[in-house]
Wavefront OBJ file of the C-alpha trace (Angstrom):
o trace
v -3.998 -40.379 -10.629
v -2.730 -39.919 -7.259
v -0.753 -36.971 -5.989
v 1.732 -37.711 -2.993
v 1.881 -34.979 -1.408
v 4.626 -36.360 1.248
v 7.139 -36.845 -1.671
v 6.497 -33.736 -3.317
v 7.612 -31.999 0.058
v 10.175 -34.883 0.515
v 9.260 -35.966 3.817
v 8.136 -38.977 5.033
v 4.211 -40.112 5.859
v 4.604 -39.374 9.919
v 6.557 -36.248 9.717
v 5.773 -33.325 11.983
v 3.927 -29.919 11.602
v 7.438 -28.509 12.050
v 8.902 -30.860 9.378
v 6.348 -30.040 6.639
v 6.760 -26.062 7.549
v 10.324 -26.682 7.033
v 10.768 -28.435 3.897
v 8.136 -26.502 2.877
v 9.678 -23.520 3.534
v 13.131 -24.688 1.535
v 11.625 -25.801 -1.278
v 9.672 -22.558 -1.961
v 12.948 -20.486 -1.789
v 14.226 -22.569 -4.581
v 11.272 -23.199 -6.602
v 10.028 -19.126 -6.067
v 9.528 -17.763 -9.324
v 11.669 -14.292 -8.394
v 14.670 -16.937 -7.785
v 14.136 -19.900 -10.457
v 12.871 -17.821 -13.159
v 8.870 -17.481 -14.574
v 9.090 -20.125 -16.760
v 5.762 -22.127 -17.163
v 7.924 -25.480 -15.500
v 9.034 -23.136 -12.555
v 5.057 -21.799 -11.557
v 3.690 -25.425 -12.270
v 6.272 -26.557 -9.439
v 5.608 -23.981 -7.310
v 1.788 -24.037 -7.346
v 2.129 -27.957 -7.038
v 4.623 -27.362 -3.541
v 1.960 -24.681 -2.581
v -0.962 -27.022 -3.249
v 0.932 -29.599 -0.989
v 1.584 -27.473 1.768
v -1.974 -26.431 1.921
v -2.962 -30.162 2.544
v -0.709 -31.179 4.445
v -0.397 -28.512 7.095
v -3.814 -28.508 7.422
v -5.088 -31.456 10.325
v -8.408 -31.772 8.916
v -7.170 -32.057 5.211
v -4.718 -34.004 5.543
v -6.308 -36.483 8.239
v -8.507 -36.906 4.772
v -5.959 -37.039 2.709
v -4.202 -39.951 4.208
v -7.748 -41.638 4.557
v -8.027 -41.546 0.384
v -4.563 -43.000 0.490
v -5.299 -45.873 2.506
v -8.497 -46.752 0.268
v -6.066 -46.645 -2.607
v -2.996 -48.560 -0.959
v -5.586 -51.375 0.195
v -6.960 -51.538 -3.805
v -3.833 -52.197 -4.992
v -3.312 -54.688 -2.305
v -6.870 -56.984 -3.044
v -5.499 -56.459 -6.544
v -2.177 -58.230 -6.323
v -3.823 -60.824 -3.363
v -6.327 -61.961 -5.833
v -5.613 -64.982 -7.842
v -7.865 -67.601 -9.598
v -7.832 -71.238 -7.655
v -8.050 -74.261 -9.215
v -9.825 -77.841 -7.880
v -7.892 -81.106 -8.441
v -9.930 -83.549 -10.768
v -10.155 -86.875 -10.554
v -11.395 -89.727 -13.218
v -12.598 -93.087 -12.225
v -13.209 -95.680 -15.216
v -15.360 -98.052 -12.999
v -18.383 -95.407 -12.310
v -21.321 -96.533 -14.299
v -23.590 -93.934 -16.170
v -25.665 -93.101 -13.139
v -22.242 -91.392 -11.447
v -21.241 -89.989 -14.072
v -24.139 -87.757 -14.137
v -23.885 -86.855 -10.769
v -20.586 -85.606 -11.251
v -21.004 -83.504 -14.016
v -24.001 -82.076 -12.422
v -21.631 -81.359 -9.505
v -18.666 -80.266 -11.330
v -21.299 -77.580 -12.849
v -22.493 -76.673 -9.316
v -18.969 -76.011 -8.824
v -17.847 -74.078 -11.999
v -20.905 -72.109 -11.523
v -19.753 -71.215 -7.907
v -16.137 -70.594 -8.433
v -17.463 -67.753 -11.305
v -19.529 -66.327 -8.914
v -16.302 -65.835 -6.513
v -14.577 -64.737 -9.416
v -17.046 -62.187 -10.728
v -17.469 -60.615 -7.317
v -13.493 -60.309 -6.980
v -13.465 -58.706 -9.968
v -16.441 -56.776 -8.813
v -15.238 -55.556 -5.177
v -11.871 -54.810 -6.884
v -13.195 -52.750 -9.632
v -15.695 -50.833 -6.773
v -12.462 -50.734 -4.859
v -10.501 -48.715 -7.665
v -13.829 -46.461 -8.273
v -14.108 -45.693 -4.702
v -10.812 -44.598 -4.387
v -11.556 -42.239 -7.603
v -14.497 -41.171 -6.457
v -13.433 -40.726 -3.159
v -10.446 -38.748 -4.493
v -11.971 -36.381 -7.086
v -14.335 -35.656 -4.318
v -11.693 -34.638 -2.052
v -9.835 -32.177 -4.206
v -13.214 -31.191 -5.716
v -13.959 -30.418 -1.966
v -10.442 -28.979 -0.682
v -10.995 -26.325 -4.271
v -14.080 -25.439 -3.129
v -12.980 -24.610 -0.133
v -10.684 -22.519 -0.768
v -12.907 -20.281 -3.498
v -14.381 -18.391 -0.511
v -11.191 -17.410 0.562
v -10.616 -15.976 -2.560
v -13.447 -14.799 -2.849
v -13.899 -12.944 0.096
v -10.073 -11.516 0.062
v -10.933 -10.065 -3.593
v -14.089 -8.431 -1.996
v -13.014 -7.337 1.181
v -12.891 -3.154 1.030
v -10.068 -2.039 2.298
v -9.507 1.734 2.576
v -6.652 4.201 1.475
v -4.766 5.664 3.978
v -4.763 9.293 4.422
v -1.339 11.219 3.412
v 0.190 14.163 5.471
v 2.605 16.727 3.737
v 3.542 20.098 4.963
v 3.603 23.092 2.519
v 5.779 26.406 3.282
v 3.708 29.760 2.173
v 4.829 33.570 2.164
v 2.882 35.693 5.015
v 1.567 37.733 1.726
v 0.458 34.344 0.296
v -1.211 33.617 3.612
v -2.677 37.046 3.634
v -3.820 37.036 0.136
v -4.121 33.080 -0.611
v -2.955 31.194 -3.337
v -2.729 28.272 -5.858
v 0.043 26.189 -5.443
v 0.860 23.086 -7.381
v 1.642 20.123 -4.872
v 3.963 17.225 -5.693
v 2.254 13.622 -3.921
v 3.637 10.371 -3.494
v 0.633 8.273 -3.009
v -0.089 4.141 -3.724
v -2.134 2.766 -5.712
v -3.571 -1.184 -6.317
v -1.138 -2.808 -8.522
v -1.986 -2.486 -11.922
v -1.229 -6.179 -12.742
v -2.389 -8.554 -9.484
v -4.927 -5.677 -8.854
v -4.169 -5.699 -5.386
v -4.133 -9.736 -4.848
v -0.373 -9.723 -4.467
v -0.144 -13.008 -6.670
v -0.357 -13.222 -10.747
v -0.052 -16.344 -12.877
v 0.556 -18.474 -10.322
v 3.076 -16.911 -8.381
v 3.925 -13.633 -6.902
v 2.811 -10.832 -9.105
v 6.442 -9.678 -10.362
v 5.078 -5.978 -11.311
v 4.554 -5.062 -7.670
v 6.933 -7.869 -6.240
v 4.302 -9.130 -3.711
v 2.998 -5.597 -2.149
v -0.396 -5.613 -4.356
v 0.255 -1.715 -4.225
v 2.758 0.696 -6.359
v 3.815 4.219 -5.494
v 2.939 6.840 -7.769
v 3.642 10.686 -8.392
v 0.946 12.897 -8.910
v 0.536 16.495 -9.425
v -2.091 18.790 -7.675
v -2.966 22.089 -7.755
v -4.052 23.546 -4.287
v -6.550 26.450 -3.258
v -4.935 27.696 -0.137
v -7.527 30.123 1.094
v -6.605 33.632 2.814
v -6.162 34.324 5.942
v -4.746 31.106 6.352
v -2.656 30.371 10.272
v 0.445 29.056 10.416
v 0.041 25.525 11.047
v -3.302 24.878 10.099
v -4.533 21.994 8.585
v -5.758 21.893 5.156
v -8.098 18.014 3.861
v -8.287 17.772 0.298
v -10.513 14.729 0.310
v -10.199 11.422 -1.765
v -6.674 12.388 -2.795
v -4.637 10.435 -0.468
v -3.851 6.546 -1.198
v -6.118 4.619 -3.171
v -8.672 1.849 -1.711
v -8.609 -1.444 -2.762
v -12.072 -3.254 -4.037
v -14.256 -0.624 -4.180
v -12.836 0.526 -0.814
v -12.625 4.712 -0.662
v -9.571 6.846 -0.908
v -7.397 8.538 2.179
v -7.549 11.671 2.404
v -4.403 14.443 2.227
v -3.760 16.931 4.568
v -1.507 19.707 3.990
v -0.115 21.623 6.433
v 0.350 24.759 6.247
v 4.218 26.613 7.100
v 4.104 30.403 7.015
v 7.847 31.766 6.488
v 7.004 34.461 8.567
v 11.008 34.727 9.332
v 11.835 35.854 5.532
v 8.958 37.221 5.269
v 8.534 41.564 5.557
v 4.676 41.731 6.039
v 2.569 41.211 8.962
v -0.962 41.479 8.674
v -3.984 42.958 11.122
v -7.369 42.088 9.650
v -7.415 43.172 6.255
v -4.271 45.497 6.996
v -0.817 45.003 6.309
v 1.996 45.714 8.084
v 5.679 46.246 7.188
v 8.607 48.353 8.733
v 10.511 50.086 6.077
v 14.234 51.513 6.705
v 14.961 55.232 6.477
v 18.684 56.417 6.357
v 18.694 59.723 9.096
v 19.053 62.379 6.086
v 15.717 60.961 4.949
v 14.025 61.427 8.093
v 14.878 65.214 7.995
v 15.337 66.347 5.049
v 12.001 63.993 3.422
v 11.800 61.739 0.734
v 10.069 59.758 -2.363
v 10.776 55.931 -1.397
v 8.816 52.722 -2.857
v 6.614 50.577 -1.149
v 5.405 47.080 -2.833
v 1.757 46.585 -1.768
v -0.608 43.794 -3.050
v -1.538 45.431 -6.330
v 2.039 46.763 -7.162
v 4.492 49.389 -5.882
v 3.361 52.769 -5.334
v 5.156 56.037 -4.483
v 4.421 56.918 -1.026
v 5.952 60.867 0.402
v 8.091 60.907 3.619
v 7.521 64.127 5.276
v 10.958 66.287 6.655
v 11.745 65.457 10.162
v 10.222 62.310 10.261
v 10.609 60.556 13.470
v 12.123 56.824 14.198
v 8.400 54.615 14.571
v 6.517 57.359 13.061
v 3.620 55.327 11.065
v 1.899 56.222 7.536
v -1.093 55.215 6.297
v -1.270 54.117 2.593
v -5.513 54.489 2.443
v -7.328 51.290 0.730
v -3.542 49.452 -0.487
v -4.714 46.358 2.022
v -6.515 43.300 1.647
v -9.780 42.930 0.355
v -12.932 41.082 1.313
v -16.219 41.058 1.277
v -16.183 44.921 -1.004
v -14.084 46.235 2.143
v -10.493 46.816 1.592
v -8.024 47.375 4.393
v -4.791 49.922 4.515
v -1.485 49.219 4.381
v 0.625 50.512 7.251
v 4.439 51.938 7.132
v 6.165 51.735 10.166
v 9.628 54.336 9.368
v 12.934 52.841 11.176
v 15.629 55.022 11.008
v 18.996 53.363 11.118
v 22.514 54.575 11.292
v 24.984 53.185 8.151
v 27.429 51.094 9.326
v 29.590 51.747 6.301
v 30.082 54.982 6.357
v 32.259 56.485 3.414
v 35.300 59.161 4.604
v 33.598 61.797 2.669
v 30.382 61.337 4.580
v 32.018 60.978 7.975
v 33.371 64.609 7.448
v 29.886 65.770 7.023
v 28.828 64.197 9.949
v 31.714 66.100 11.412
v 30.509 69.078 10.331
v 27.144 68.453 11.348
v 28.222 68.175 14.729
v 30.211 71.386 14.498
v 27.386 73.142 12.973
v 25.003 72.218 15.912
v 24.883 73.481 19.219
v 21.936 71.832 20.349
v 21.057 69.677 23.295
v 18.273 66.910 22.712
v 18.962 65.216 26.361
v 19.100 68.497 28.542
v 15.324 68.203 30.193
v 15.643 63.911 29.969
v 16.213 64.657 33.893
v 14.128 67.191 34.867
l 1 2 3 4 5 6 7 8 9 10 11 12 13 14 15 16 17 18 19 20 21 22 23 24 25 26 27 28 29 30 31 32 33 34 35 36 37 38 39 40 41 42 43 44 45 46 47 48 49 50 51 52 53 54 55 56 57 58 59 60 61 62 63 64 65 66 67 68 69 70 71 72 73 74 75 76 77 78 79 80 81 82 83 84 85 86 87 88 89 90 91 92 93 94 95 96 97 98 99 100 101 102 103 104 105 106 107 108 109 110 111 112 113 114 115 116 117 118 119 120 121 122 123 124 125 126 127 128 129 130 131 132 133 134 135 136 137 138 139 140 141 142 143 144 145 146 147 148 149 150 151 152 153 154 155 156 157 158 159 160 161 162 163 164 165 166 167 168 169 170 171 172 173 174 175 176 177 178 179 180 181 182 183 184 185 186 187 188 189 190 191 192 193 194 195 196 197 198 199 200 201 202 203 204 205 206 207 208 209 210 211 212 213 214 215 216 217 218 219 220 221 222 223 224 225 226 227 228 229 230 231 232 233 234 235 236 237 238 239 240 241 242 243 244 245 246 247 248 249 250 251 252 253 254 255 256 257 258 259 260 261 262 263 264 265 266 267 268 269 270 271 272 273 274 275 276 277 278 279 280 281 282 283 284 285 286 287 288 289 290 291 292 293 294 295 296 297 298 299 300 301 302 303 304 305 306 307 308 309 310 311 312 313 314 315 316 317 318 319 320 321 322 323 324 325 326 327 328 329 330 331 332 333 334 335 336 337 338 339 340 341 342 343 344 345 346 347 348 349 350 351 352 353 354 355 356 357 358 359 360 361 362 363 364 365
């Protein structure tokens, strides 16, 4: 049986591209199955408006379309023209035997004739109706076919992930040393339920709401190799968004942040570098103090009358590569308390009592 397509969009036979876009458009807000519900009723009428609109906004189809229509329409039409004619007969009582003959013979000439018009109505009227079936099954057979290789070739077409960026903040010691850290990524992947066509039974798949793609934490734990630079770029490959059909993952890039403003190391090669306070009693009387190194603290002696930028060496407390270790270098700053207690102020009076010495006397000689 026929589909009309024009009443299913509610427009008339000659209405314009523009016309059957619009009602087109309205009818699919109120049939779509996010607004009407996903009831079986609700994706039949929507596939059947979608169906429509693919005909009719199409020249080609539907300059077919109304070209099966018109083979229908003119079917009925021979249908309800045909009717079955009848001939006037007349009897005369005064024709002999002889005329009588000839009539009947001509009467059956005439029957026979009028059966023949009559079968062949029937005929062209029933090749009428099975043209327009024929002609009609062959259309939509056609129009499905059609559209297969569309669907077809969107569900093959490879379409690669993109790649992610992220940035990742290190310690200089990290960067020195390297590290493992575990990385938190928001990535896609193809819908789980449409599998990336975007539609699902009939309608737009409700699990991604149209996107054929869902976003999706996942853990990773990173290798970030010494010696890295601040702001270098780190590829981790395939583990950026997911490809769709067979089509290969982005890549993720991390990018590497070294705090080096928090940070108390600086590194040289496989030496480290770090500038470690002394209060001025320190510096000449000596000291014990603690210094954290890679491998763990260790007690490192400050001679008496240590200078402000003197440097020790601690001997093989570096990095280490390749079965060569570095040092790790102590740069002594001696700074003046800025709290100073009474008690101590009086020694510092005393100090300067006690002393009668003149560090600045050759400065400008």
């Amino acid at each position: 049986m026929e589909k009309n397509y024009y009443e299913i969009l509610g427009i008339k036979p000659d209405a314009t591209d523009s016309e059957i876009k619009s009602a087109f458009r309205k009818l699919a807000r109120k049939w779509h199955p996010d607004v009407a519900g996903n009831s079986q009723d609700v994706v039949n009428k929507f596939k059947e408006l979608n169906e429509a609109y693919e005909i009719l906004s199409n020249p080609e189809k539907r300059k077919k379309y109304d070209a099966i229509r018109g083979i229908f329409n003119n079917a009925k039409s021979q249908k309800n023209s045909s009717t079955k004619e009848k001939e006037p007969q007349t009897t005369n009582s005064n024709t002999d035997t002889s005329s009588n003959t000839k009539n009947k013979k001509a009467e059956s000439k005439e029957n026979n004739t009028k059966n023949k018009t009559n079968t062949n109505t029937k005929t062209n009227q029933h090749n009428n109706k099975n043209a327009f079936q024929d002609a009609w099954e062959s259309f939509i057979k056609k129009t499905k076919e059609s559209e297969r290789p569309k669907q077809t070739k969107y569900s093959a077409k490879k379409i690669d992930g993109k790649d992610i960026t992220s940035e990742i903040t290190i310690t200089v010691l990290e960067a020195l040393q390297g590290t493992t850290r575990s990385v938190n990524i928001l990535h896609t992947e193809p819908c789980h339920k449409c599998h990336g066509r975007k539609f699902a039974n009939g309608g737009i798949c409700a699990y991604c709401k149209g996107a054929g793609e869902i976003s999706v934490h996942k853990k990773l734990s990173v290798r970030i190799p010494e010696k890295v630079k601040h702001g270098a770029k780190i590829r981790i490959a395939g583990e950026g968004n997911q490809g769709i059909n067979g089509g290969k993952n982005g890549d993720l890039y991390l990018i590497i942040k070294v705090d080096t403003e928090n940070s108390k190391y600086q590194y040289d090669g496989l030496n480290i570098l770090q500038t470690i306070p002394l209060e001025p009693y320190e510096a000449v009387l000596g000291c014990t103090i603690e210094v954290k190194t890679p491998d763990g603290i260790v007690q490192m002696k400050i001679m008496p009358n240590t200078m402000n930028g003197q440097k020790y060496r601690l001997a093989k407390e570096g990095l280490e590569k390749d079965g060569k270790k570095g040092d790790m270098i102590i740069t002594i700053s001696i700074e003046i308390p800025k709290d100073l207690t009474a008690e101590e102020r009086i020694l510092y009076e005393k100090l300067k009592l006690a002393s009668n010495r003149n560090i600045r006397e050759k400065i400008y000689e």
